[in-house]
C-alpha positions in Angstrom: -51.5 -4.6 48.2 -52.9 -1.9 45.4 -53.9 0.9 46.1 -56.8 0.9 47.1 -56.4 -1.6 49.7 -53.5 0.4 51.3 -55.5 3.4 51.2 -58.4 2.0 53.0 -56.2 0.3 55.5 -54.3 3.6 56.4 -57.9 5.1 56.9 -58.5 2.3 58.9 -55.6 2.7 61.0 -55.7 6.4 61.6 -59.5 6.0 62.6 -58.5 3.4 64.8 -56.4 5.4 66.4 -58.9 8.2 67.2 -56.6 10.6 65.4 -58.7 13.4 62.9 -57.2 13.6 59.4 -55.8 17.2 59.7 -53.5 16.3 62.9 -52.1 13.4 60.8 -51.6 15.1 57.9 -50.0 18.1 59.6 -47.2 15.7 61.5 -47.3 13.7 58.2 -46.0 16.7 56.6 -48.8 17.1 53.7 -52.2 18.9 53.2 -55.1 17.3 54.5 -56.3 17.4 50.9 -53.5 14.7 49.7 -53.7 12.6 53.0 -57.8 12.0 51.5 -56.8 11.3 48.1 -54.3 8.8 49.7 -57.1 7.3 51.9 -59.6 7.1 48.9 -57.1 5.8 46.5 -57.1 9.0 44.2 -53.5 9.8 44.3 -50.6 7.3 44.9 -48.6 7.8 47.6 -44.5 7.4 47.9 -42.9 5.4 50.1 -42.1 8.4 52.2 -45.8 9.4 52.5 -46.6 6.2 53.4 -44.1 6.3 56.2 -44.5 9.6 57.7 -48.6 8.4 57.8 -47.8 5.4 59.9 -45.3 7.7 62.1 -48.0 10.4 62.5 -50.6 7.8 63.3 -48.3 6.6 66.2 -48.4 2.7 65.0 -45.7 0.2 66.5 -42.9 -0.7 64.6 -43.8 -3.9 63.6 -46.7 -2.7 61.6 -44.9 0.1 60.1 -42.3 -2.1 58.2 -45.2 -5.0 57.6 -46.6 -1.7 55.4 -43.4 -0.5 54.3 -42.4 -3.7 53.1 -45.7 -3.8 50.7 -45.3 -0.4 49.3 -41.5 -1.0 48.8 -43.3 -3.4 45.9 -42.6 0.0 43.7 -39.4 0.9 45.1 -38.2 3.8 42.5 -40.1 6.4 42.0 -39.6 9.3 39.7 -41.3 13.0 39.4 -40.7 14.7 36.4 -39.2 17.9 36.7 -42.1 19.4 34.7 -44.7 18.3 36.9 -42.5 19.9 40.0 -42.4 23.2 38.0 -46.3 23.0 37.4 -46.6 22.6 41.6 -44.5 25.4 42.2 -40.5 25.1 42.7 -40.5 27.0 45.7 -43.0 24.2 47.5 -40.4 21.2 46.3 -38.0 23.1 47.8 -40.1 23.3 51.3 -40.6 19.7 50.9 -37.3 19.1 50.8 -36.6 21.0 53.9 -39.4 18.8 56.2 -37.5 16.1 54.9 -33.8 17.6 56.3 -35.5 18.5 59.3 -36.5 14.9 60.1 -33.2 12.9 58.7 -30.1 13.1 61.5 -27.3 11.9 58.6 -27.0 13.3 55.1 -24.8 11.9 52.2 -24.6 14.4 49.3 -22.3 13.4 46.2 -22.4 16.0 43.9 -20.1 16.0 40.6 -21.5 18.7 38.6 -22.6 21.8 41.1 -21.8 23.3 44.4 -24.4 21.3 46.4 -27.4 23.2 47.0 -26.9 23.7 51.0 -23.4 24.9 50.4 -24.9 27.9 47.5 -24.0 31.3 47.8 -27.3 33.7 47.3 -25.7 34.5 44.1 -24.9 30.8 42.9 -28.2 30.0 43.7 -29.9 32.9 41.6 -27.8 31.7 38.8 -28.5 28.0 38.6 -32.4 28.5 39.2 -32.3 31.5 36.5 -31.5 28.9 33.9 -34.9 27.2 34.5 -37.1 29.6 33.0 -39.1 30.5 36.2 -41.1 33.7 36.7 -39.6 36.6 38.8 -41.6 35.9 41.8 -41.3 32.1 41.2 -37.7 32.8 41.2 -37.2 35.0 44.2 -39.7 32.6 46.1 -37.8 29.7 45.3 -34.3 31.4 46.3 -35.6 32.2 49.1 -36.7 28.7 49.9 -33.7 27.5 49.0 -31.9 30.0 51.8 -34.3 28.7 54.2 -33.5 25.4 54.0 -29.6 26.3 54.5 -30.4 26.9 58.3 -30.4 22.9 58.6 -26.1 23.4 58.4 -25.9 24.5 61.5 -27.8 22.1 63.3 -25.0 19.9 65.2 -27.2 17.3 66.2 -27.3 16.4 62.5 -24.3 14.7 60.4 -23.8 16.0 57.1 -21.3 15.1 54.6 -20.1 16.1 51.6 -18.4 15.0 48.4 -17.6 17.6 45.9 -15.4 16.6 43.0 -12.7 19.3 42.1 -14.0 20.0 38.3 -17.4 21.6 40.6 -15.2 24.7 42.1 -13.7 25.3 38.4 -16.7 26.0 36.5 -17.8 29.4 36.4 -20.8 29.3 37.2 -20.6 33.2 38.6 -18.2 35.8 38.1 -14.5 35.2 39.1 -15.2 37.1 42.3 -18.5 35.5 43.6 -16.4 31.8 42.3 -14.1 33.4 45.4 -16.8 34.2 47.6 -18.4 30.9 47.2 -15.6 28.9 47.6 -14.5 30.7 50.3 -18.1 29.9 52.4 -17.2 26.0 51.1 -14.5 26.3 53.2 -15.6 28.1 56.2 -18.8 25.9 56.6 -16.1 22.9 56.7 -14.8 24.1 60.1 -18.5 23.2 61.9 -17.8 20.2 63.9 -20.3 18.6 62.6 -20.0 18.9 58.7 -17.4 16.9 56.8 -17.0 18.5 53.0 -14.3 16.8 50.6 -13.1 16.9 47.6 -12.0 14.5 45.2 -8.9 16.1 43.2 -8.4 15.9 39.7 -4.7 13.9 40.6 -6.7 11.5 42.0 -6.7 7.7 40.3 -10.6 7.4 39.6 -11.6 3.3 40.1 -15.4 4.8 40.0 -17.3 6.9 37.6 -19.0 10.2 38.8 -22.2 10.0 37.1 -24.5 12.0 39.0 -25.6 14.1 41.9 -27.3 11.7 44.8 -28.1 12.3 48.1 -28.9 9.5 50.7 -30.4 10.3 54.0 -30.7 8.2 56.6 -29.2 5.0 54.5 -32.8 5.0 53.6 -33.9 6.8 51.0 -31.7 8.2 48.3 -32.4 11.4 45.9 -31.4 11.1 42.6 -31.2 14.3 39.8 -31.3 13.2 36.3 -32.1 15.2 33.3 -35.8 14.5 33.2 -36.8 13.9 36.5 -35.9 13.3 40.4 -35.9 9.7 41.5 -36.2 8.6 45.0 -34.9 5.2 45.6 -35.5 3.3 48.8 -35.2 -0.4 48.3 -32.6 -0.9 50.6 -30.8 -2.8 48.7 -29.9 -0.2 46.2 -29.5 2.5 48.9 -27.0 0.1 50.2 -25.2 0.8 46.8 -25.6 4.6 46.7 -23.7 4.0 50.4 -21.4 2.1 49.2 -20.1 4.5 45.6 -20.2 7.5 48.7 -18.5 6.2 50.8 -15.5 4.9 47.7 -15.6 8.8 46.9 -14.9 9.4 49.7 -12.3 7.7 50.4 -9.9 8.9 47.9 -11.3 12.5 49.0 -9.2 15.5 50.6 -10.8 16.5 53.8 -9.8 18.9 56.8 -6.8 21.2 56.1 -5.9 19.4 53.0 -9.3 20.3 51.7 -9.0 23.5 52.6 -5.7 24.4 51.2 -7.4 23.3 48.2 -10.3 25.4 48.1 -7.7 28.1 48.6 -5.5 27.4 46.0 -8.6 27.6 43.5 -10.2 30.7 45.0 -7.0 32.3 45.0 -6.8 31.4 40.8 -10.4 33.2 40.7 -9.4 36.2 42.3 -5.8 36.5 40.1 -8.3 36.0 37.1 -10.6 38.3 38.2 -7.1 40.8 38.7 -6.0 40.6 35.4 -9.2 40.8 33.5 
């Protein structure tokens, strides 16, 4: 199916079912501008798009994954992180929140950084300052960012998280807001519902930590590289992303043991920060 055939089918569909295009697009979780372009074959849509469309439309099952199954034909997609700074940061980062909103499990492996959910105001401010945004681009996107946070303390939601050790060590922030972050890493692990480890240093690695993922669902994973953010849903390679998480995992402190680890490094921080 190309796409103009799919984009004349999902009109087809969403006339069909008596629905008018702003209604769809609105539950679809777009502007009524994209879901036309979609439906005249201007613009490609993702996987996800194509799936929140059907959803919104209100089609059965059966239909949804016979169109699913078509799209899937370009399983990997990839946005260049360019072309998401030309959109506007801040609107990824709302994006990204209708996404968390909808998923109910969350797996987020993250070797390099404090996951974005877990930030501090101040961690945030200094990853995104390193990205040559505008002040108001900035602030709107930190902002964003905070807004999306609120999806922690929703317990109906299970949200886990591996954090290798070298991530609480680099100073990312000054040795006191290292503390202050660390220290909200291991209050946020007391929720019921959130399970944060960390894979030690002492740990015998059988896996290599390449780089950040997140898989929602165990259908569709998020993938940072350099360049660009790649969203995978062939489900046999989300099955792979499960699979390296769930190794991690494994070998990962959790609970009290976790904790007493965050506290060992925070205290370090705070002795630096001391002594300086």
């Amino acid at each position: 199916m190309n796409r103009g055939e799919l984009g004349a089918a999902l009109r087809a569909l969403r006339q069909a079912s008596g629905k008018e295009a702003k209604a769809v697009a609105r539950s679809a979780v777009m502007s009524a501008s994209k879901l036309s372009k979609i439906e005249t074959a201007k613009a490609a849509p993702s996987v996800l798009d194509v799936e929140r469309i059907l959803t919104a439309i209100g089609v059965s099952d059966e239909v949804k994954e016979e169109y699913l199954e078509a799209v899937r034909a370009a399983a990997t997609e990839a946005t260049a992180w360019r072309l998401i700074r030309r959109m506007g940061v801040h609107k990824a980062q709302q994006q990204t929140r209708a996404l968390e909103a909808q998923m109910a499990v969350l797996r987020l492996f993250q070797p390099a950084l404090v996951p974005g959910l877990l930030q501090t105001p101040e961690y945030i401010r200094a990853i995104l300052s390193r990205h040559d945004l505008g002040e108001d681009v900035l602030a709107k996107t930190i902002s964003a960012r905070i807004e999306r946070q609120q999806v922690l303390y929703d317990s109906t939601k299970g949200l886990h998280f591996v954090i290798t050790e070298p991530v609480l060590r680099w100073r990312i922030v000054t040795d006191s807001r290292m503390a202050e972050q660390i220290d909200r890493i291991a209050s946020l692990s007391r929720l019921p519902h959130m399970d944060i480890r960390i894979v030690p240093l002492s740990a015998r690695q059988h896996d290599m930590a390449n780089h950040a993922f997140a898989v929602r669902d165990d259908r569709t994973v998020s993938v940072e590289t350099v360049h660009a953010e790649v969203v995978v849903t062939d489900p046999r390679d989300v099955a792979l992303y499960v699979r390296k998480f769930e190794d991690f995992a494994a070998m990962a402190l959790s609970g009290d043991e976790a904790r007493s680890l965050l506290e060992s490094i925070r205290d370090g921080f705070l002795h630096e920060q001391e002594t300086s």
